[in-house]
C-alpha positions as CSV (number, residue, x, y, z in Angstrom):
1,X,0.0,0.0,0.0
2,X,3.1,2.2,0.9
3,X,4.4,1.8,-2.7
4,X,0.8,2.3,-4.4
5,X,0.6,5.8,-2.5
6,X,4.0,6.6,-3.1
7,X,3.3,6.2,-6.7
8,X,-0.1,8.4,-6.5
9,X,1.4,11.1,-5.1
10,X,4.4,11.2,-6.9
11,X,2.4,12.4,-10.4
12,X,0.9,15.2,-8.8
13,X,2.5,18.5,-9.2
14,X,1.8,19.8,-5.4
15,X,2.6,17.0,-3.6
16,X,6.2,15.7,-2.6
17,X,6.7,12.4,-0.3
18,X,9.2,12.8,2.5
19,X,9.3,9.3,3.7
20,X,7.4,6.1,4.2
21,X,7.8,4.3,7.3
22,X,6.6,0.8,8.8
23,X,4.9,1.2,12.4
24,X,3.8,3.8,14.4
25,X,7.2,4.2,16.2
26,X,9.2,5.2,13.0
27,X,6.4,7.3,12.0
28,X,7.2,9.8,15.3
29,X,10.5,9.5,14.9
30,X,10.8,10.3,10.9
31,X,8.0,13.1,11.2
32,X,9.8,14.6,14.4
33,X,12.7,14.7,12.1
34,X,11.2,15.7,9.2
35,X,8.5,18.2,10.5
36,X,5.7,17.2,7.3
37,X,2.6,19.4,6.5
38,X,0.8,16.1,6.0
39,X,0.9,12.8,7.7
40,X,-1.2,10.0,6.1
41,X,-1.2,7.2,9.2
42,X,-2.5,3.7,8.7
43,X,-4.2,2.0,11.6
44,X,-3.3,-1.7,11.0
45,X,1.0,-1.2,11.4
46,X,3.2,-4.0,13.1
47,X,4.5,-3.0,16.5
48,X,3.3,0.5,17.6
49,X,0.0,1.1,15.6
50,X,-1.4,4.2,13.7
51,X,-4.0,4.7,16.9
52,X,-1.4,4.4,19.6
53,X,1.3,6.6,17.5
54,X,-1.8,9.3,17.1
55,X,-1.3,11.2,20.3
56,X,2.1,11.1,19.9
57,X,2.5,12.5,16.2
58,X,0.1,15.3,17.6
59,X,1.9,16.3,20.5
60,X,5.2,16.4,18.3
61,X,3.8,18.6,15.3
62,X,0.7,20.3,16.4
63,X,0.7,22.3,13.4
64,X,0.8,19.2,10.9
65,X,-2.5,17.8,9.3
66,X,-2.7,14.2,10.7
67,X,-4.9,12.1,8.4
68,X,-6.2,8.1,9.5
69,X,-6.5,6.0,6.5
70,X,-7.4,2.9,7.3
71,X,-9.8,-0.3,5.8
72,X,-11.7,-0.7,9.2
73,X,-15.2,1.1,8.7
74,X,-16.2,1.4,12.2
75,X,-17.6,5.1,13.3
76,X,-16.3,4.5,16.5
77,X,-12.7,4.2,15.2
78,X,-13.1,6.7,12.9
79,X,-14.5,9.2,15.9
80,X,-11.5,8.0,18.5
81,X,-9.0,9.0,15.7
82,X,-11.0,12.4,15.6
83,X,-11.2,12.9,19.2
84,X,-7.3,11.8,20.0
85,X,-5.7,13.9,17.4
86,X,-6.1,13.3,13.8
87,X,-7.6,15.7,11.4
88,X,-9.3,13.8,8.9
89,X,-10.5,9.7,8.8
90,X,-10.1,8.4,5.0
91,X,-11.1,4.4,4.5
92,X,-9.1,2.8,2.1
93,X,-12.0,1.9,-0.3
94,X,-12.0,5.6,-1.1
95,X,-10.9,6.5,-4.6
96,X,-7.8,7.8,-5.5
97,X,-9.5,10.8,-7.0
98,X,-11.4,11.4,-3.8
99,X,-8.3,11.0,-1.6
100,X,-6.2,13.2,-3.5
101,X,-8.9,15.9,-3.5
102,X,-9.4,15.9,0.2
103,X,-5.7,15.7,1.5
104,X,-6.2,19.2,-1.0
105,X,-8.7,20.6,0.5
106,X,-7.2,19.6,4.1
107,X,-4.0,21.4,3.4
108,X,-5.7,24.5,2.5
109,X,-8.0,24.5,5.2
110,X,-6.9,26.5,8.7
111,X,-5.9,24.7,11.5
112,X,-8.7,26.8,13.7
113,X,-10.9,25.3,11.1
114,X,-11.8,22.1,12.8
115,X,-11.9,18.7,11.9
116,X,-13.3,16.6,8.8
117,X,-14.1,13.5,8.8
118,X,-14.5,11.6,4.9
């Protein structure tokens, strides 16, 4: 999935990928380093998972856009994710046209702006 979204993102223009990672715990350290605009988080990592690395991410880079993409459907998850830091819940069966137009619309929104949830 890493290499699929690598591949996305790399034909658009306004979009530049910093890094992949595996887990949850690379994720902190790589965005700590790397201080990105936009994190897309998975849920389902090995190790340290996208929900427990949440917090984290968010206390690191309060200013980045933190965006749960995951294939679990649940509103509950998708509402935890919400409440414990994450800007935006995308599901995976969402189409690459739709995902690319809302991680747009996310990075041009204010951070004062609130939360969305796709």
């Amino acid at each position: 999935m890493r290499e699929l979204l690598t591949l996305l993102f790399e034909v658009e223009d306004d979009f530049d990928v910093v890094d992949t990672v595996r887990d949850g715990a690379q994720a902190i350290e790589r965005a700590t380093e790397l201080e990105p605009d936009v994190i897309l988080l998975d849920i389902a990592m090995p190790g340290m998972d996208g929900m427990a690395a949440l917090p984290e991410l968010r206390r690191a880079l309060p200013n980045a856009r933190i965006v749960v993409f995951s294939a679990f459907e649940e509103r509950e998850l998708a509402e935890r994710a919400l409440r414990i830091g994450a800007d935006l819940y995308i599901e995976k069966g969402t189409t690459v046209t739709d995902l690319v137009a809302r991680l747009r619309a996310l990075r041009q929104t204010d951070a004062t702006d609130g939360k969305l949830e796709a």
